[in-house]
PQR file of N, CA, C, O and H, with PARSE charges and radii, in Angstrom:
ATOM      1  N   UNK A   1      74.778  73.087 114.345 -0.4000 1.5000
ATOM      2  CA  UNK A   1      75.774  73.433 113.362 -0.0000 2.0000
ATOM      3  C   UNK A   1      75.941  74.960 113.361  0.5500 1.7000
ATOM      4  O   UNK A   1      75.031  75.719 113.692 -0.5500 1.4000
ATOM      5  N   UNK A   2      77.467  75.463 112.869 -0.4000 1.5000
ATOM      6  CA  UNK A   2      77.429  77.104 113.320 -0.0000 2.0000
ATOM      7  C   UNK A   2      76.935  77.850 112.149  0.5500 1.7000
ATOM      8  O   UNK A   2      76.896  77.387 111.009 -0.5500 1.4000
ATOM      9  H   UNK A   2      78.207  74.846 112.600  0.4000 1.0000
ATOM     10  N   UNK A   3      76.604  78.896 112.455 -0.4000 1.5000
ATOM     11  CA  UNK A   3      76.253  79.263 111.350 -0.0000 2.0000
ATOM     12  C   UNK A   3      77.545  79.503 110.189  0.5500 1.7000
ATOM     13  O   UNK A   3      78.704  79.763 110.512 -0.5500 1.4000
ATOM     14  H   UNK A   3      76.636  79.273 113.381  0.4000 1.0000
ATOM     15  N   UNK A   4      77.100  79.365 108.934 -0.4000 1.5000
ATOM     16  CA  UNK A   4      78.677  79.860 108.212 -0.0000 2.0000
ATOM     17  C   UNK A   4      79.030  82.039 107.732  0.5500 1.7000
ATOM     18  O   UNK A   4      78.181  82.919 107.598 -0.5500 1.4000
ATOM     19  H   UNK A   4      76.159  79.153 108.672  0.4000 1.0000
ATOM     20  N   UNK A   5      80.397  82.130 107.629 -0.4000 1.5000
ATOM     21  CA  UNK A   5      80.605  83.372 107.803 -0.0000 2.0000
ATOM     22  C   UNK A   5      79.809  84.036 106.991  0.5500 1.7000
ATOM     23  O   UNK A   5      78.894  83.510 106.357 -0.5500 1.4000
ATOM     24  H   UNK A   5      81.087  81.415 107.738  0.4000 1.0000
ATOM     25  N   UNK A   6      80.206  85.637 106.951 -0.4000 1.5000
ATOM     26  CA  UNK A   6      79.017  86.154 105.805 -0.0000 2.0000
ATOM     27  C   UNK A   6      79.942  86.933 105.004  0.5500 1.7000
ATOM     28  O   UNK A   6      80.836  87.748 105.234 -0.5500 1.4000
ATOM     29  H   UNK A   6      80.949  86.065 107.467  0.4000 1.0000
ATOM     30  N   UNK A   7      79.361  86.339 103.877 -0.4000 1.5000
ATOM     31  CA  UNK A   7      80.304  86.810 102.576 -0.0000 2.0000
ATOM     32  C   UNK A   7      80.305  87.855 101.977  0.5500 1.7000
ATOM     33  O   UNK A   7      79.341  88.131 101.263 -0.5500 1.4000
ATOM     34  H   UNK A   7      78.636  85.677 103.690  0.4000 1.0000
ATOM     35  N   UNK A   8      81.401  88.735 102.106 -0.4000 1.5000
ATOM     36  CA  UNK A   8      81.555  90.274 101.886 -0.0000 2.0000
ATOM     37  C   UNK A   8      81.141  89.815  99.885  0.5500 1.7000
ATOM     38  O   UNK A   8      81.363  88.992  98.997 -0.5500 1.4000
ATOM     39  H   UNK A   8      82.184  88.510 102.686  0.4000 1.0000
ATOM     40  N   UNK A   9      80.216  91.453 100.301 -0.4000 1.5000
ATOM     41  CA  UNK A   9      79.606  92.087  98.834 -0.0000 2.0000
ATOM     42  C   UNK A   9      80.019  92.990  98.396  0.5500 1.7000
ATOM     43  O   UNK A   9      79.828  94.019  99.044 -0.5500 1.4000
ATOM     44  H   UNK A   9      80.036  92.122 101.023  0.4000 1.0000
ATOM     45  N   UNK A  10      80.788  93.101  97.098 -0.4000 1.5000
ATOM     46  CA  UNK A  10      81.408  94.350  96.509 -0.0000 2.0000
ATOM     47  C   UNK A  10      80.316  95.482  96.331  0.5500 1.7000
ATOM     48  O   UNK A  10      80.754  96.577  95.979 -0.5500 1.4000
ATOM     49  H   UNK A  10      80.943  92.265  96.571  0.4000 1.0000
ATOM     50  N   UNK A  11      78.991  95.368  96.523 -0.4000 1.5000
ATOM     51  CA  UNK A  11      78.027  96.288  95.927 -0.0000 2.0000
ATOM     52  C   UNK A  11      77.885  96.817  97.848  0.5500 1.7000
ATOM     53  O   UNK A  11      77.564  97.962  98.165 -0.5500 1.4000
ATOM     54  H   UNK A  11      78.635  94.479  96.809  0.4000 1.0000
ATOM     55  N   UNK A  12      78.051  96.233  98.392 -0.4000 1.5000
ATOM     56  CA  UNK A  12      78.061  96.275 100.121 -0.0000 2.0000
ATOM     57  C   UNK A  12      76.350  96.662 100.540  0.5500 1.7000
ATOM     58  O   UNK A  12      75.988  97.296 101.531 -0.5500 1.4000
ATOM     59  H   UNK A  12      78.311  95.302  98.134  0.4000 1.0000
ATOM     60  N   UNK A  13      75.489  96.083  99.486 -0.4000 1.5000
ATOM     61  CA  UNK A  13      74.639  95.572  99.976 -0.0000 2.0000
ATOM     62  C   UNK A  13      74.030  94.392 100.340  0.5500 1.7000
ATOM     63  O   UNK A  13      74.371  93.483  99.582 -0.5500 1.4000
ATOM     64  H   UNK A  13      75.783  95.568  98.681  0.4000 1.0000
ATOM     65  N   UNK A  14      73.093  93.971 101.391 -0.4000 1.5000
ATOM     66  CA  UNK A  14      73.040  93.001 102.289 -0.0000 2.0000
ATOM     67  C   UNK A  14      71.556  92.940 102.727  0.5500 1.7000
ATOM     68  O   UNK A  14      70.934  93.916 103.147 -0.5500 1.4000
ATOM     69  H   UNK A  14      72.816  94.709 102.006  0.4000 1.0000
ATOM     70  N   UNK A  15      71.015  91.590 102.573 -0.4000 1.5000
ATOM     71  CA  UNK A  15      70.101  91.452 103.380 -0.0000 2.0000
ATOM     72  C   UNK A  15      69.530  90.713 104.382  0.5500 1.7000
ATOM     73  O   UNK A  15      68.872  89.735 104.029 -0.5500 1.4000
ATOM     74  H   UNK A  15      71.521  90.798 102.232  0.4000 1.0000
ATOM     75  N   UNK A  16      69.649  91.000 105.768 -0.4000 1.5000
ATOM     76  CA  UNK A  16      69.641  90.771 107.024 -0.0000 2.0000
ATOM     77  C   UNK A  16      68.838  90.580 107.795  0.5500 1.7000
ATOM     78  O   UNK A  16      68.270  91.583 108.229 -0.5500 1.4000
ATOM     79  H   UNK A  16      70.184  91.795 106.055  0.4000 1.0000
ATOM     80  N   UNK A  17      68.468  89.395 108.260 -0.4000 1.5000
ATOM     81  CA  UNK A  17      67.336  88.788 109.305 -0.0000 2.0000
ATOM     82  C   UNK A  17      67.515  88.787 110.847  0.5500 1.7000
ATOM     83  O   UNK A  17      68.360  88.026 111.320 -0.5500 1.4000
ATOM     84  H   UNK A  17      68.929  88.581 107.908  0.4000 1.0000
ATOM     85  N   UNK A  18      66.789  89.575 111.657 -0.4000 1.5000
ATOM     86  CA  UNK A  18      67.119  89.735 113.028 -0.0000 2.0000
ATOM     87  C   UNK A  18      65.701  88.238 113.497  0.5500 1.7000
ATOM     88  O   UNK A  18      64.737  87.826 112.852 -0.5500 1.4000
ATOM     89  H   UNK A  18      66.103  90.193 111.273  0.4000 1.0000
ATOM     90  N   UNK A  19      66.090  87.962 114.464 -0.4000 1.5000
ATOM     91  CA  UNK A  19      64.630  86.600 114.674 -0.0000 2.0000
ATOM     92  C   UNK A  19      64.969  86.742 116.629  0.5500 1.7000
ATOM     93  O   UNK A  19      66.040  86.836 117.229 -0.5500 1.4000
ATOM     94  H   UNK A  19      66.873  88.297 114.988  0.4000 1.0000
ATOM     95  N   UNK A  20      63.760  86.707 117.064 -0.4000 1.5000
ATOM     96  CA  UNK A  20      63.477  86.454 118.064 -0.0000 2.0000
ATOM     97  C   UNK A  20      64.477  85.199 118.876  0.5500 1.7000
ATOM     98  O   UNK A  20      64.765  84.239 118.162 -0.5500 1.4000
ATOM     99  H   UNK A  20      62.890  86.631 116.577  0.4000 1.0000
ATOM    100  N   UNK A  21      64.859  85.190 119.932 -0.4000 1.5000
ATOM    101  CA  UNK A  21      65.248  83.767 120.796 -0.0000 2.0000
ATOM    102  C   UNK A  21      64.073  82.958 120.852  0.5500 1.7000
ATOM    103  O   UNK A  21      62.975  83.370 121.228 -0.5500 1.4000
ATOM    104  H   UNK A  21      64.625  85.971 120.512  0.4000 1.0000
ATOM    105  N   UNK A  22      64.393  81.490 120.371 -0.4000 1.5000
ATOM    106  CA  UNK A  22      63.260  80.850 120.382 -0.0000 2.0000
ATOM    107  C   UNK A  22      62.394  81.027 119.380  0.5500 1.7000
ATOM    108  O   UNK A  22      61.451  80.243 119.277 -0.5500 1.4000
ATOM    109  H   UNK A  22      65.284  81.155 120.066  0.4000 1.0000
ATOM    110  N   UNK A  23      62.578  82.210 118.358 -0.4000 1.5000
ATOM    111  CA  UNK A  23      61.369  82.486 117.320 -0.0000 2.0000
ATOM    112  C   UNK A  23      60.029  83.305 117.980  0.5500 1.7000
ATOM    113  O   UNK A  23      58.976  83.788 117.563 -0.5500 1.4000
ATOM    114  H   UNK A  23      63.345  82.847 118.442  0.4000 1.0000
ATOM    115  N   UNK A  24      60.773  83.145 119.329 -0.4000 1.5000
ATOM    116  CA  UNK A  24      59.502  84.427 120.280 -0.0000 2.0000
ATOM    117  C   UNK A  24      59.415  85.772 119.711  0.5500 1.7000
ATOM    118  O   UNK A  24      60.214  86.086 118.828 -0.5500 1.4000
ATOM    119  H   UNK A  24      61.629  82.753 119.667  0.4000 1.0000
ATOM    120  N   UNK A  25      58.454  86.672 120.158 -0.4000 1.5000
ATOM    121  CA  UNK A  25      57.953  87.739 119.146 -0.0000 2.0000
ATOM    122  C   UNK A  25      58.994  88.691 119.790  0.5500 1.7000
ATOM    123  O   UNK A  25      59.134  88.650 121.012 -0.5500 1.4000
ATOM    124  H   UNK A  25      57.805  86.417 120.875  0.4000 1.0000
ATOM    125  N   UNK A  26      59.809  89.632 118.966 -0.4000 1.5000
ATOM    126  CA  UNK A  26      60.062  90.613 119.714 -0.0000 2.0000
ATOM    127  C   UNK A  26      59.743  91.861 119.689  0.5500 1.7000
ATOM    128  O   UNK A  26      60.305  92.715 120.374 -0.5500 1.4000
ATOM    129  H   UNK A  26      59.695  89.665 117.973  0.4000 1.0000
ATOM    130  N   UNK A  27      58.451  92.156 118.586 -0.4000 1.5000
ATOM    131  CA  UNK A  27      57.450  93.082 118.669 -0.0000 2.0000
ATOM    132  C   UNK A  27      56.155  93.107 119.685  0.5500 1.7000
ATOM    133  O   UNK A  27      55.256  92.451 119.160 -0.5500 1.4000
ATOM    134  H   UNK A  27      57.995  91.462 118.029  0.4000 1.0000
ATOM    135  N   UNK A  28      55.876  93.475 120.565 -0.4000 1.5000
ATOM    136  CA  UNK A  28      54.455  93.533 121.440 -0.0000 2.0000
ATOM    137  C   UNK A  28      53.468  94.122 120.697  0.5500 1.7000
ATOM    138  O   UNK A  28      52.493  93.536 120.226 -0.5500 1.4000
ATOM    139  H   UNK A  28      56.607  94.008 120.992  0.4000 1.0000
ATOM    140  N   UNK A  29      53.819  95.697 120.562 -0.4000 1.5000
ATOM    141  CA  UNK A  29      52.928  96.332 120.200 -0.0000 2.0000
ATOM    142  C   UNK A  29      53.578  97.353 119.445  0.5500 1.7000
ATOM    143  O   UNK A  29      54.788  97.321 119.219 -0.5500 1.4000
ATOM    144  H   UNK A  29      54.611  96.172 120.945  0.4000 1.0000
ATOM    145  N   UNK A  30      52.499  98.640 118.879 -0.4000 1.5000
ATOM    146  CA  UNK A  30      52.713  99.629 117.652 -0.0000 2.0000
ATOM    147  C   UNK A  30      53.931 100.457 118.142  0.5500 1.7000
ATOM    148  O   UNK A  30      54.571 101.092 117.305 -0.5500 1.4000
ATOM    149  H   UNK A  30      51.517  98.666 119.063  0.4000 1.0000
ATOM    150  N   UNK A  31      54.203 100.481 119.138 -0.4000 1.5000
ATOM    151  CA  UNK A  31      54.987 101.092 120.093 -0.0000 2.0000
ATOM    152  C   UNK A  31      56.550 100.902 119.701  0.5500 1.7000
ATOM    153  O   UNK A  31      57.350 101.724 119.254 -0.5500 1.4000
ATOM    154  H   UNK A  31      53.683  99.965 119.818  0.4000 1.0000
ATOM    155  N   UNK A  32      56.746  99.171 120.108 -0.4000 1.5000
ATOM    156  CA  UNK A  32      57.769  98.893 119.851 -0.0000 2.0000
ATOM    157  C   UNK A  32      58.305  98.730 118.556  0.5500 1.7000
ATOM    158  O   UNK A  32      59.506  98.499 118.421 -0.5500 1.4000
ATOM    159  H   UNK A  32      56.097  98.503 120.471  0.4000 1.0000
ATOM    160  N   UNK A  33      57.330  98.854 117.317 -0.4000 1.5000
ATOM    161  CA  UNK A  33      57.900  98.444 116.234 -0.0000 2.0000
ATOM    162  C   UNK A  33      58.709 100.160 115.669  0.5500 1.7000
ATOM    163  O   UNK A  33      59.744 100.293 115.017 -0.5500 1.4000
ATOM    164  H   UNK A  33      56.355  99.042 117.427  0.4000 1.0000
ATOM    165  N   UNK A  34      57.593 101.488 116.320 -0.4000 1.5000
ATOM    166  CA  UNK A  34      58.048 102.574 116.061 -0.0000 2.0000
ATOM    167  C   UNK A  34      59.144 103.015 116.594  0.5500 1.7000
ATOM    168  O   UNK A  34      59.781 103.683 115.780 -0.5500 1.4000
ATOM    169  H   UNK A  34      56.751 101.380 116.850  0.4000 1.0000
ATOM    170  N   UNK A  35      59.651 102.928 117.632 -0.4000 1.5000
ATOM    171  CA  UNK A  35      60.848 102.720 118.478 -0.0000 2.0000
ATOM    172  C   UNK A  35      61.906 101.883 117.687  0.5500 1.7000
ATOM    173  O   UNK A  35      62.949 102.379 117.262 -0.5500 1.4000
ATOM    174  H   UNK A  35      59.134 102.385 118.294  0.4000 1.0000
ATOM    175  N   UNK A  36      61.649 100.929 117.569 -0.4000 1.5000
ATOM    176  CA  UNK A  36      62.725  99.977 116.314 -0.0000 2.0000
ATOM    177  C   UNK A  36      62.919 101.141 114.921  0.5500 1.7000
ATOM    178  O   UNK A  36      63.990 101.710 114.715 -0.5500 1.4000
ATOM    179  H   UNK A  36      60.802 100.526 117.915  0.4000 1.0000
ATOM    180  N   UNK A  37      61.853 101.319 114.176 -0.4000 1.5000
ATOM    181  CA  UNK A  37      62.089 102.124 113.003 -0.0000 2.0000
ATOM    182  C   UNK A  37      62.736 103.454 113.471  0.5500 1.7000
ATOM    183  O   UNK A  37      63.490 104.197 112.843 -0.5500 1.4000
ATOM    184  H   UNK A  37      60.982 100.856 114.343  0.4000 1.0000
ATOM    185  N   UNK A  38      62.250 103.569 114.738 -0.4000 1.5000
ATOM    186  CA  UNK A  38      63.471 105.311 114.747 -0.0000 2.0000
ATOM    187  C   UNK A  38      64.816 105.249 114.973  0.5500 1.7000
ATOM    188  O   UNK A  38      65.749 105.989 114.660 -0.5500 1.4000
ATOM    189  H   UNK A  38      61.638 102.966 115.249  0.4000 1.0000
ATOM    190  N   UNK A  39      64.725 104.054 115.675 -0.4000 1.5000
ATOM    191  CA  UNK A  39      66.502 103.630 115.925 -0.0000 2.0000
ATOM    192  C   UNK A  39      66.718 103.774 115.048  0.5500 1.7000
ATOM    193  O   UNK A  39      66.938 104.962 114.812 -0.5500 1.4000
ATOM    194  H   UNK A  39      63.968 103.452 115.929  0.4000 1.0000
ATOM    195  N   UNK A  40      66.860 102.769 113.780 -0.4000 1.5000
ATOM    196  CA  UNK A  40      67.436 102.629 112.390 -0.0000 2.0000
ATOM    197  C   UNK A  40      67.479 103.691 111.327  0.5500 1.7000
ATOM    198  O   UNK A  40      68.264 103.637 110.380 -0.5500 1.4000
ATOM    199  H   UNK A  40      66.682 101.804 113.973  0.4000 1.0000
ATOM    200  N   UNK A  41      66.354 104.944 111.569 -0.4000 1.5000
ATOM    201  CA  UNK A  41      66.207 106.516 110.688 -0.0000 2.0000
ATOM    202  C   UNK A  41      67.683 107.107 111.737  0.5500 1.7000
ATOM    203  O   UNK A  41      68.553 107.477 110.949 -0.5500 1.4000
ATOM    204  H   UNK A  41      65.716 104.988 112.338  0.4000 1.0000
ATOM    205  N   UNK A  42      68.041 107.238 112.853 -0.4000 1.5000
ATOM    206  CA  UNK A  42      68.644 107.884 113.684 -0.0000 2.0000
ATOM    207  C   UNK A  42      69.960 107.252 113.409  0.5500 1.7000
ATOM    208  O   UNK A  42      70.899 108.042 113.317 -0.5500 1.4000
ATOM    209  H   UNK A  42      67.335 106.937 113.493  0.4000 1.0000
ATOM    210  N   UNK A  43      70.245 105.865 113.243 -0.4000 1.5000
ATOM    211  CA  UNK A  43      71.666 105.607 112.584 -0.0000 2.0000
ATOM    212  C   UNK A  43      72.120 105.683 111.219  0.5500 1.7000
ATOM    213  O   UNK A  43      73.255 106.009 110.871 -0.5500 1.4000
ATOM    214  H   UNK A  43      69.482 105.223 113.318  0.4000 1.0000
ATOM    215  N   UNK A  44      70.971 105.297 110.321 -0.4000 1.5000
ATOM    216  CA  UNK A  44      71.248 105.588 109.002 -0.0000 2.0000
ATOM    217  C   UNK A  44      71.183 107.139 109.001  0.5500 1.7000
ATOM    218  O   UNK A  44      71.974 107.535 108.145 -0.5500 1.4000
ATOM    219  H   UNK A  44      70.049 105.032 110.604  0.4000 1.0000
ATOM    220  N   UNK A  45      70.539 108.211 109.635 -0.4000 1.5000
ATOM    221  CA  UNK A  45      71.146 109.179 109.036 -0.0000 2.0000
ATOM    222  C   UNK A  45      72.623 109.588 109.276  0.5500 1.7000
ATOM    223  O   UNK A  45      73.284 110.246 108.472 -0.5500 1.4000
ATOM    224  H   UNK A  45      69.896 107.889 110.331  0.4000 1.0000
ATOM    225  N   UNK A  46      73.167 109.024 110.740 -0.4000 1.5000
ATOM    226  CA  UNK A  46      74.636 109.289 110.622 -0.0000 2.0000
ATOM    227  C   UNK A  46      75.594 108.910 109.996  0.5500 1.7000
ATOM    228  O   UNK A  46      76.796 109.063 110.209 -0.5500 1.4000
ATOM    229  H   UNK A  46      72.630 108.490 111.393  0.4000 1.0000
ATOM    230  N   UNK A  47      74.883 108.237 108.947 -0.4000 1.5000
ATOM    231  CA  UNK A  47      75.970 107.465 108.039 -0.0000 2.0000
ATOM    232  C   UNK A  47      76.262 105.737 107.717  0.5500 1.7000
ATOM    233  O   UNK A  47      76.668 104.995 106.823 -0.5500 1.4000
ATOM    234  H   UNK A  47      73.906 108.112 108.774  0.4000 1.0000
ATOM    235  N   UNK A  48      75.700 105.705 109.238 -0.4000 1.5000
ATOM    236  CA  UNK A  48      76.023 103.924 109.296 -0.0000 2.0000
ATOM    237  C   UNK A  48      75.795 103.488 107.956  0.5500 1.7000
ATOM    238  O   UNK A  48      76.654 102.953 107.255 -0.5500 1.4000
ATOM    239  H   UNK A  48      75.370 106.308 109.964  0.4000 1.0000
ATOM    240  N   UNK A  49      74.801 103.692 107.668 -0.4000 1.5000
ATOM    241  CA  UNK A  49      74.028 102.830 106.810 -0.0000 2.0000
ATOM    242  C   UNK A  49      72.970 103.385 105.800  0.5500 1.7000
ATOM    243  O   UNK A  49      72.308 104.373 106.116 -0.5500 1.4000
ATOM    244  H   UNK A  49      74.104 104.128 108.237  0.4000 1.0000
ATOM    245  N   UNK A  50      72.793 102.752 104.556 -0.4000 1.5000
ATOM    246  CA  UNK A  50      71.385 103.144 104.197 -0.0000 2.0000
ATOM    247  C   UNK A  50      70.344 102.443 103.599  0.5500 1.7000
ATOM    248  O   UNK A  50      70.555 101.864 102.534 -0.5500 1.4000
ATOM    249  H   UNK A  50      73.331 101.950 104.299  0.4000 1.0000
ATOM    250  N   UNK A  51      68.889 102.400 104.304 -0.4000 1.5000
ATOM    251  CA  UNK A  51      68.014 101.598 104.451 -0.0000 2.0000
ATOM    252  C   UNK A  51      67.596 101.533 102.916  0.5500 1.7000
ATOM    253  O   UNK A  51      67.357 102.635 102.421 -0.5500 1.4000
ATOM    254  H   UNK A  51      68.717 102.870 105.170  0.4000 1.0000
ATOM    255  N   UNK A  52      67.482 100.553 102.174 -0.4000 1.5000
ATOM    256  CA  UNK A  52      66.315 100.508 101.018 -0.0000 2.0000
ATOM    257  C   UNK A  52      64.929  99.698 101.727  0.5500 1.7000
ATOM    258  O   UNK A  52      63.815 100.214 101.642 -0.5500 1.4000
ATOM    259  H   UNK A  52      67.677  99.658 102.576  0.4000 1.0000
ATOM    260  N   UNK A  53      65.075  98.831 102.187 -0.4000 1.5000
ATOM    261  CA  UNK A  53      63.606  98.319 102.235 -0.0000 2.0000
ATOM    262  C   UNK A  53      63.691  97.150 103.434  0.5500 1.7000
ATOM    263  O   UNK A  53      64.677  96.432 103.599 -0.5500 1.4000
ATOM    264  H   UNK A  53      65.980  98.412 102.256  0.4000 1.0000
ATOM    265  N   UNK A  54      62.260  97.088 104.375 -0.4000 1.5000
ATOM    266  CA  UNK A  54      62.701  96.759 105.998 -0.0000 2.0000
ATOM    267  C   UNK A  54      60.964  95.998 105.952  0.5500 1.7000
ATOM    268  O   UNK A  54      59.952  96.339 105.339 -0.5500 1.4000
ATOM    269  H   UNK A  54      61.459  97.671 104.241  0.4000 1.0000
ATOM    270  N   UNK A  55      61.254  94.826 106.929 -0.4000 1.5000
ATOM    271  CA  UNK A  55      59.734  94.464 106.849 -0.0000 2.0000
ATOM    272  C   UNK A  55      59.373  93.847 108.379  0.5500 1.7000
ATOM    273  O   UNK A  55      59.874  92.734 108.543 -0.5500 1.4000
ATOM    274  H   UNK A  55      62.077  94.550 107.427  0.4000 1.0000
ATOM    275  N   UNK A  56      58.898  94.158 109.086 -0.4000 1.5000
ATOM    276  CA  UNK A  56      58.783  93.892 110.564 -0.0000 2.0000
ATOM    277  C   UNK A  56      57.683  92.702 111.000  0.5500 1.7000
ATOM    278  O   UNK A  56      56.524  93.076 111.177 -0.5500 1.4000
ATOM    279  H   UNK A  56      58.491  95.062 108.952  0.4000 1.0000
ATOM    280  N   UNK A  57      57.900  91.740 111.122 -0.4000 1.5000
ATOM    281  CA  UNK A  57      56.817  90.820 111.653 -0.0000 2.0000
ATOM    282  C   UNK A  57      57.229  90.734 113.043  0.5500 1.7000
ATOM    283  O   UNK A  57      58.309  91.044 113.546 -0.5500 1.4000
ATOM    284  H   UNK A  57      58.842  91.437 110.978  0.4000 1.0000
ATOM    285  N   UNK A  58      55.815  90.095 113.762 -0.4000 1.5000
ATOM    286  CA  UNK A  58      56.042  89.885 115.316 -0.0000 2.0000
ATOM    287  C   UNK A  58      57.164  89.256 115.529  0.5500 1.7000
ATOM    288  O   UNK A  58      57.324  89.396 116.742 -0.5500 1.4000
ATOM    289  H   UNK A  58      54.938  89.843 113.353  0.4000 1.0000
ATOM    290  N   UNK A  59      58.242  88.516 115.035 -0.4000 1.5000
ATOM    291  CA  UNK A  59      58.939  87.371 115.596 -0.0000 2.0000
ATOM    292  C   UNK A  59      60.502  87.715 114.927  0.5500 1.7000
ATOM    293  O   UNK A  59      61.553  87.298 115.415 -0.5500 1.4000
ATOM    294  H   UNK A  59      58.112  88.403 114.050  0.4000 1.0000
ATOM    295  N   UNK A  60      60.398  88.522 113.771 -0.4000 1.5000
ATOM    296  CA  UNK A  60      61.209  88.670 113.305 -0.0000 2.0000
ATOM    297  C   UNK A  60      61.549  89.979 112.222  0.5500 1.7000
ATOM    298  O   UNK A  60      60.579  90.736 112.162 -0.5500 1.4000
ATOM    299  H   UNK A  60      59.545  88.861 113.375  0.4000 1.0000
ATOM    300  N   UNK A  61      62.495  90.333 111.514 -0.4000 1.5000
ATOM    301  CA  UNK A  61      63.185  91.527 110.551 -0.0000 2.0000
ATOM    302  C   UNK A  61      63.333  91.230 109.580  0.5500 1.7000
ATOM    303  O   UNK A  61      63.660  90.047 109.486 -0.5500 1.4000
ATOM    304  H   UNK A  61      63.282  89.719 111.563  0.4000 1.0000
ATOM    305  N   UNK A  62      63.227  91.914 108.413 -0.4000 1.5000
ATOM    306  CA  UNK A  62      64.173  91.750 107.227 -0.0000 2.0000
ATOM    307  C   UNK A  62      64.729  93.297 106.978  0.5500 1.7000
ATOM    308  O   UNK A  62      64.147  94.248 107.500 -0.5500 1.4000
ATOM    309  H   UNK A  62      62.961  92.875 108.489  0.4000 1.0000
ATOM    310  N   UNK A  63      65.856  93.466 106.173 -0.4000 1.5000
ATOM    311  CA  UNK A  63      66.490  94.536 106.246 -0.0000 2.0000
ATOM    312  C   UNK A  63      67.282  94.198 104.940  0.5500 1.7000
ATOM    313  O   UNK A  63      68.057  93.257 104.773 -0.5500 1.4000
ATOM    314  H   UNK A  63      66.329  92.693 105.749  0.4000 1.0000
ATOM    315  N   UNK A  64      66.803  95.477 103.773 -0.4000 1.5000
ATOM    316  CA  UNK A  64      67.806  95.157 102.903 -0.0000 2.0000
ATOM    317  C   UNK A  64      68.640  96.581 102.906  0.5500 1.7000
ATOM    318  O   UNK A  64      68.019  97.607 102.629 -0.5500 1.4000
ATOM    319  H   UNK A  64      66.174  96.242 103.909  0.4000 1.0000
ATOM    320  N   UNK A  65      69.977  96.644 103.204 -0.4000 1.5000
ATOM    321  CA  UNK A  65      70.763  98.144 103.087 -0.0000 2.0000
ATOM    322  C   UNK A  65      72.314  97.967 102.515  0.5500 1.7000
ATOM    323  O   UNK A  65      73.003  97.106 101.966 -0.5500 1.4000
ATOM    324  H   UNK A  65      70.482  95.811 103.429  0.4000 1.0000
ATOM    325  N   UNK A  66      72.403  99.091 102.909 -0.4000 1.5000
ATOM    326  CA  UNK A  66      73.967  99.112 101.923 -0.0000 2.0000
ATOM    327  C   UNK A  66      74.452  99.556 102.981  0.5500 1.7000
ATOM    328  O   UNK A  66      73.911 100.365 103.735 -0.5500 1.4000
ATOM    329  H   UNK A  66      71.844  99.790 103.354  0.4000 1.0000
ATOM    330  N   UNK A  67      75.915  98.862 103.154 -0.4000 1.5000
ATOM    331  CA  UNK A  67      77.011  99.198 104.440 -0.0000 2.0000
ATOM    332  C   UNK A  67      77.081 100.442 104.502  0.5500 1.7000
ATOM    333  O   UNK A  67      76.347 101.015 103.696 -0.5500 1.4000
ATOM    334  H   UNK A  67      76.355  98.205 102.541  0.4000 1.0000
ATOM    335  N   UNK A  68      78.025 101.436 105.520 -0.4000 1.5000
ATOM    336  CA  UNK A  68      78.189 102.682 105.448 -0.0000 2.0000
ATOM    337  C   UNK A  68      79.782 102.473 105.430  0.5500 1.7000
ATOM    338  O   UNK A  68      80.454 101.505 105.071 -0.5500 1.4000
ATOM    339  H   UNK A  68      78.621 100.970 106.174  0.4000 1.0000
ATOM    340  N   UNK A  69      80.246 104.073 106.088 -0.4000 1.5000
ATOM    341  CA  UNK A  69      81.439 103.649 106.435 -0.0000 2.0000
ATOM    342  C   UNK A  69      82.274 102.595 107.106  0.5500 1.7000
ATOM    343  O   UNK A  69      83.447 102.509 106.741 -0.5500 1.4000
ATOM    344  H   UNK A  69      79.701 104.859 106.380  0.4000 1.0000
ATOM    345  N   UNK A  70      81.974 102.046 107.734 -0.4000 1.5000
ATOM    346  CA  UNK A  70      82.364 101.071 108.754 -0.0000 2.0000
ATOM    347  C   UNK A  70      82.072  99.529 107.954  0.5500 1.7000
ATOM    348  O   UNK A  70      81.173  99.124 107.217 -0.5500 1.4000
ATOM    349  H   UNK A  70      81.022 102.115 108.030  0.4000 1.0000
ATOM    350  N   UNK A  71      83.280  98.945 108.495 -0.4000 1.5000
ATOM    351  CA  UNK A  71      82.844  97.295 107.809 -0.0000 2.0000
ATOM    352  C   UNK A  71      82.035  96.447 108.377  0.5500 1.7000
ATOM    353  O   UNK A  71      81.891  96.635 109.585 -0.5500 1.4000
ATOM    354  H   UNK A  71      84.010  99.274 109.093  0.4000 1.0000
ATOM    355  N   UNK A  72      81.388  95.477 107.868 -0.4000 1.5000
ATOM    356  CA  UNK A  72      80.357  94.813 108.345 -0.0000 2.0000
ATOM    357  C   UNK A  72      80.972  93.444 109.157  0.5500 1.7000
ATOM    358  O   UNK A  72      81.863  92.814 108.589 -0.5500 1.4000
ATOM    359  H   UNK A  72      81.505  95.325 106.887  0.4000 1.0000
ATOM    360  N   UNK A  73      80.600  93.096 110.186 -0.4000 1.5000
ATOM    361  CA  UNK A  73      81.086  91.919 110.461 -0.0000 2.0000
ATOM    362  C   UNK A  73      80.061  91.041 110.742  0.5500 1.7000
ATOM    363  O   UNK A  73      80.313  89.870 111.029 -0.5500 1.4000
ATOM    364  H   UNK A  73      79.876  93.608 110.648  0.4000 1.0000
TER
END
């Protein structure tokens, strides 16, 4: 079944689950999770976005932020 659309928030905050293919890990090691967190300091400071609160397990993300300029699709 598809997933259903995602329903725009007047407050244009959102919270967002990234998950592995398969539920496979897509963290290895301390490495990759720091590499992930700098991506996301390096776009939220240009504006994209801004992070309130992020939680990294081996397999999967949570991400709660507020849109930036740009619309969310």
């Amino acid at each position: 079944m598809p997933r259903q659309s995602r329903q725009l928030c007047n407050s244009g905050i959102y919270h967002i689950m990234l998950r592995g293919n398969e539920r496979k890990d897509i963290f290895f090691d301390e490495q990759d999770r720091l590499r992930f967190l700098d991506t996301l300091n390096r776009m939220g400071s240009n504006g994209e976005f801004e992070i309130y609160a992020y939680c990294l397990m081996n397999n999967h993300v949570h991400l709660l932020f507020r849109k930036g300029k740009d619309p969310i699709e």
